[in-house]
Wavefront OBJ file of the C-alpha trace (Angstrom):
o trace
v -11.763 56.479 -49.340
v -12.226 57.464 -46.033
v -11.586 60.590 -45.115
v -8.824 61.599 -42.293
v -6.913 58.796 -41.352
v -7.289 56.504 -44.159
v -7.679 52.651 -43.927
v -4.168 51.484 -43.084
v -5.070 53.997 -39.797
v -8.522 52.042 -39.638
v -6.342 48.699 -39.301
v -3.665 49.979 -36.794
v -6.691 51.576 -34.630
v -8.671 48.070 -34.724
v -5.445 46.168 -33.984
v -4.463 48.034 -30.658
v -8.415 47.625 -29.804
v -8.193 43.750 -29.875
v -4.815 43.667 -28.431
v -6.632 45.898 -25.727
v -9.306 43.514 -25.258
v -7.576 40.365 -24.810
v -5.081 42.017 -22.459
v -8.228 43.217 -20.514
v -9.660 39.683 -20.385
v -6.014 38.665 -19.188
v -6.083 40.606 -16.203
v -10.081 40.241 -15.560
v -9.285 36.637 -15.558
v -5.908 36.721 -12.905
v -8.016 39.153 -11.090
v -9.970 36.409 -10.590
v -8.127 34.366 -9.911
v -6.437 36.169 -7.235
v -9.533 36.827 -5.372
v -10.513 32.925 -5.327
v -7.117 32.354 -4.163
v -7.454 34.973 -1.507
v -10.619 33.510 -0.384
v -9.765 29.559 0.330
v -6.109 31.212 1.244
v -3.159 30.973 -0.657
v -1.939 27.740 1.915
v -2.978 24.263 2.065
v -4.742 22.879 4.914
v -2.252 23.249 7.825
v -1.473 18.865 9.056
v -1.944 18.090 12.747
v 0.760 17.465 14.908
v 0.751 13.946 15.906
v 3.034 11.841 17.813
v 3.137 8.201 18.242
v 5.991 6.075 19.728
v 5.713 3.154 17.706
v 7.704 0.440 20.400
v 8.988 -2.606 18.258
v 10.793 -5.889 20.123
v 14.766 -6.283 19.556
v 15.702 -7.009 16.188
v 12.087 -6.041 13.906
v 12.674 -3.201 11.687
v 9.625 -1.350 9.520
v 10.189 -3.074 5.894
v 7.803 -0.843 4.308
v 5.009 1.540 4.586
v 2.022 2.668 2.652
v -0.729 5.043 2.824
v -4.089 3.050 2.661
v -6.863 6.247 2.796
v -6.249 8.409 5.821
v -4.373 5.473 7.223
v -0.669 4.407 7.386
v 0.083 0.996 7.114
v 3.246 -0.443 8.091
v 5.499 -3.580 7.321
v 7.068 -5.298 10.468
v 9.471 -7.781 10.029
v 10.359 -10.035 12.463
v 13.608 -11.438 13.397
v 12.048 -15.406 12.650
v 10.904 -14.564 9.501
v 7.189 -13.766 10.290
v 5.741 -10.311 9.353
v 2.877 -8.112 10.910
v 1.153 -5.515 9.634
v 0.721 -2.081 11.866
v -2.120 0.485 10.527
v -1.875 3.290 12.513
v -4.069 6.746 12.103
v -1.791 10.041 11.577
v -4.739 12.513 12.365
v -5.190 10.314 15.921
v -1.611 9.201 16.533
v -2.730 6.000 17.635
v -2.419 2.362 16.489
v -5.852 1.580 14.498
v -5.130 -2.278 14.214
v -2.257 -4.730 13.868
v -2.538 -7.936 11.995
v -0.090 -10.679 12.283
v 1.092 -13.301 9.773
v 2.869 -16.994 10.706
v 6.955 -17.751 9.389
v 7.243 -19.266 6.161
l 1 2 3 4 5 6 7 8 9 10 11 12 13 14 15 16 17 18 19 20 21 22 23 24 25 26 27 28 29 30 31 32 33 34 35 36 37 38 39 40 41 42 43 44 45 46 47 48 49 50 51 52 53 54 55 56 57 58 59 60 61 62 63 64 65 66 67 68 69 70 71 72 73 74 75 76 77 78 79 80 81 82 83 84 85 86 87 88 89 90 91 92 93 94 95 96 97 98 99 100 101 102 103 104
């Protein structure tokens, strides 16, 4: 037997050592963490302001929108029935293209 502190000492000794090395790899790894974080900042990429005044005729209301890429496209309905489609660009804040369709 070993002399001193015996083997149930031996297995409390190399417990607390792995427990102690898998802590350390916890913290090497949030370390690292931290510092990529730090580096590309902690924030997303701040949006540009934009502002568009988007003038529709009397009666048409925006019936839906969706993002197509870095664009916005919008529904118009019209009060006859016919529909046209608005695409505007956010990062611009201008109207990209507008594309019309006949009443049914």
């Amino acid at each position: 037997m070993a002399s001193g502190i015996g083997l149930k000492g031996l297995k409390i000794i190399v417990i607390a050592m792995g427990v102690l090395l898998i802590a350390g790899f916890v913290l090497l790894v949030a370390a690292l963490g931290q510092r990529i974080a730090d580096l590309y900042g902690n924030e997303g990429p701040e949006a540009a302001p934009y502002a568009l005044d988007l003038a529709l005729a009397p009666l048409e209301r925006v019936r839906t929108m969706a993002g197509v890429g870095d664009r916005l496209a919008l529904l118009i309905e019209r009060p006859d029935g016919s529909t046209r489609v608005i695409v505007v660009d956010p990062a611009a804040g201008r109207i990209v293209g507008t594309i019309g369709t006949a009443a049914p």
